[in-house]
N, C-alpha and C positions, 0 to 999 in steps of 0.2 A: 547363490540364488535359491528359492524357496517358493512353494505355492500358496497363496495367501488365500482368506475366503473374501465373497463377494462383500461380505461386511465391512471388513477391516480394508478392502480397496476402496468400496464408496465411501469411508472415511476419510482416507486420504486424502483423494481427489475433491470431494465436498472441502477440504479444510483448503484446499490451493483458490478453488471457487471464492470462499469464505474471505480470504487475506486478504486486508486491506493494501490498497495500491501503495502505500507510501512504506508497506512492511516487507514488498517482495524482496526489494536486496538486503534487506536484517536473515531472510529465510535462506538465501544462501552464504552465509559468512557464519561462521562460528568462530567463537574468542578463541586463542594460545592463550594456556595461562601462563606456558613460559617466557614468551614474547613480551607479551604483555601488550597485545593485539589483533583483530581480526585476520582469518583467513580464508580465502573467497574457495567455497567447493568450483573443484575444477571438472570431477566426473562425478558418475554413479558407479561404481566397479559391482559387477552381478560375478565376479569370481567366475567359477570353473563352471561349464554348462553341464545341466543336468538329464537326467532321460527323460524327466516330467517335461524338460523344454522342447528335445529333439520331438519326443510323441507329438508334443501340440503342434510346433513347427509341419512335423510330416504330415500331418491331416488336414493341414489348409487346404481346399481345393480351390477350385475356381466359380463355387457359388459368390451368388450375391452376398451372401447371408454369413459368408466365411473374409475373415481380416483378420487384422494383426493392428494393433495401436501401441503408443510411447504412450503412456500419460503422465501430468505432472500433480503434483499431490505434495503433500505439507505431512512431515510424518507427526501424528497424535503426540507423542513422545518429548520425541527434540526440537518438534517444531521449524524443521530444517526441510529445506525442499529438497524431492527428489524424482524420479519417474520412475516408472513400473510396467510393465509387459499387459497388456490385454490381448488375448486369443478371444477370437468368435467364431464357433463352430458351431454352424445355425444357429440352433435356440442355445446353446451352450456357452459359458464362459470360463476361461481362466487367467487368471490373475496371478504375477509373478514378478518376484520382489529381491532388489538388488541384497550384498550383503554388506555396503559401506559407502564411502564415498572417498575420494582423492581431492587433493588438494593443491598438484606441483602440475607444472603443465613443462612436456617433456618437447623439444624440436626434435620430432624423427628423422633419422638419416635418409634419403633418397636411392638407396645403393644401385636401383633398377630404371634409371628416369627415361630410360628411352624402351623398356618392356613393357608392353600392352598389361594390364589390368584389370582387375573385375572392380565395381563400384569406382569410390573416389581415387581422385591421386594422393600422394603422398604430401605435396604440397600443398594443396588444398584443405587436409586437416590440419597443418601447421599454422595455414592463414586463420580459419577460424576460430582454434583454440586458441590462438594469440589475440586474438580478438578482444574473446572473451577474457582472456587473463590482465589485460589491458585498457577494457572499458570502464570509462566513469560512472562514478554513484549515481549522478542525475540523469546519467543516458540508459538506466538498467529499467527503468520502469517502463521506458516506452518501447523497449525490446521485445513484450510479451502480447505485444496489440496489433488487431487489423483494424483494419476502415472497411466499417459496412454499412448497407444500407439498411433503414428500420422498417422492414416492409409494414410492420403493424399498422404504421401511422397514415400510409398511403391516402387512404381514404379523407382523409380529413382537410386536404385541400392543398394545392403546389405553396402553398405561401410557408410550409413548416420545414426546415432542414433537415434533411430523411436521413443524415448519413452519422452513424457514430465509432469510438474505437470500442471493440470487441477482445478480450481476453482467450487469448488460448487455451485451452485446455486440454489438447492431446495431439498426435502430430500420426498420421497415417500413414503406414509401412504400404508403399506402391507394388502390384505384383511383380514384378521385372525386382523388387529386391528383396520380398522374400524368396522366390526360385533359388535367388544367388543364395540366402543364409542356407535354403535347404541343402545346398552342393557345398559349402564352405564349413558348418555349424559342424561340432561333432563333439562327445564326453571327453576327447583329449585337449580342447582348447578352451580357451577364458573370453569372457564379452565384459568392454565397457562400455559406458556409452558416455561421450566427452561433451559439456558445453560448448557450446560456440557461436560467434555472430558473423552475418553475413552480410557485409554493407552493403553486395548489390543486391540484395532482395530486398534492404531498406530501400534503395533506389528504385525499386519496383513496385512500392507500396503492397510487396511481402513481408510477413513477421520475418523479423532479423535473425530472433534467438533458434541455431541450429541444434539440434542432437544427431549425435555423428558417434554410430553403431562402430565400436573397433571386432573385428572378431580375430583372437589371434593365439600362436602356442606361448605358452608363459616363458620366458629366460632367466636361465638359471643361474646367468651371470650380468654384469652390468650394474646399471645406476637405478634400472628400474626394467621390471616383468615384463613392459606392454613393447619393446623395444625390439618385436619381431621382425625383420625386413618381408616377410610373406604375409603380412601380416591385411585384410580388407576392410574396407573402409565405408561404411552408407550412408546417404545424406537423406534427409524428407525432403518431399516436395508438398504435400498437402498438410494444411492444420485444421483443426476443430474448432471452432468454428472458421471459415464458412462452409468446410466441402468434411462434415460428419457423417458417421458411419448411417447407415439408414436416412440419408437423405435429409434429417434435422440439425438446425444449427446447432441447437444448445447441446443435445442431448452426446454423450458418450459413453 
């Protein structure tokens, strides 16, 4: 992970803004050329945490004016989607940027299923990465949308349909799970943060598409790093729009 400036993040995020709806799932696939065919990003991998993260991490307080955001953005580049870290500490911001992306989507073992836990369960990221590793072309675009009302229009008289879908654009870290990163987070362990869908929040007429914070120590043996059994688990509950930082839909 790395700290980017405010520039190059309103880039990003402006280019996710920008995508046309019919290009979101081109923005997460990239061709194999040895295959000789797409593969769908499975995570963002921000690698090994850094002290620029724990510092921002630790200064969160409990103003208004202090949070934490997922956002999603289109890198300038590859043109591949990915999300990014935003800190707000009052008037201040920082911005912090993954170092890749995954591609394999891993069923973690359960070793502990009847130990109490901080965040998600174990199985619960298994549902949703599988989700996501198994959802269709045509079902990926309405993944990224809410149904809201156009208050602009109000005015203009009950005969006009006031409600439309609304594109996400960042996902709010809840205070009850940063405490937890600040207790869990540290320079010895690694963050990814995993795609995933959640079909009862589609039943809920909540955005489906989840990101789901792994925090965990790396393995040194195995089929894969992320395959820690202590390893914690975060879900969002709010998205941008409708419940944005400072009280605006659009704005993040």
């Amino acid at each position: 992970m790395k700290v980017i400036s405010e520039k190059e993040a309103t880039l990003i995020k402006t280019n996710w803004q920008r995508q046309r709806q019919e290009h979101i799932i081109s923005s997460f696939e990239v061709f194999n050329e040895q295959e000789g065919e797409y593969d769908r990003i499975t995570a963002r991998d921000f690698g090994a945490i850094t002290q620029e993260f724990m510092d921002s991490i630790q200064k969160l307080g409990d103003s208004p004016s202090d949070g934490l955001s997922l956002v999603l953005g289109i890198d300038e580049n590859t043109q591949h989607a990915e999300v990014f870290w935003e800190f707000r500490l009052g008037n201040e911001k920082t911005y912090i940027k993954g170092d890749g992306d995954r591609f394999l989507t891993y069923i973690s073992s359960n070793y502990r299923p009847t130990q109490p836990r901080m965040g998600e369960s174990v199985n619960y990221k298994n549902e949703v990465c599988c989700n996501w590793a198994n959802i269709s072309y045509f079902e990926m675009n309405a993944i990224f949308f809410v149904e809201m009302e156009n208050n602009n229009f109000k005015s203009h008289g009950s005969e006009l349909f006031l409600r439309r879908p609304r594109r996400v654009l960042s996902f709010t870290i809840p205070q009850d799970d940063i405490d937890v990163m600040k207790k869990v987070c540290s320079t010895e362990k690694s963050l990814l943060v995993h795609y995933g869908v959640n079909y009862g929040d589609a039943a809920r007429q909540m955005v489906p598409f989840v990101p789901l914070i792994q925090v965990y120590t790396p393995m040194l043996e195995g089929t894969t790093d992320e395959d820690d059994p202590d390893s914690t688990y975060l879900d969002f509950v709010e998205t941008c729009p409708p419940a944005c930082p400072g009280g605006g839909g659009d704005d993040i």
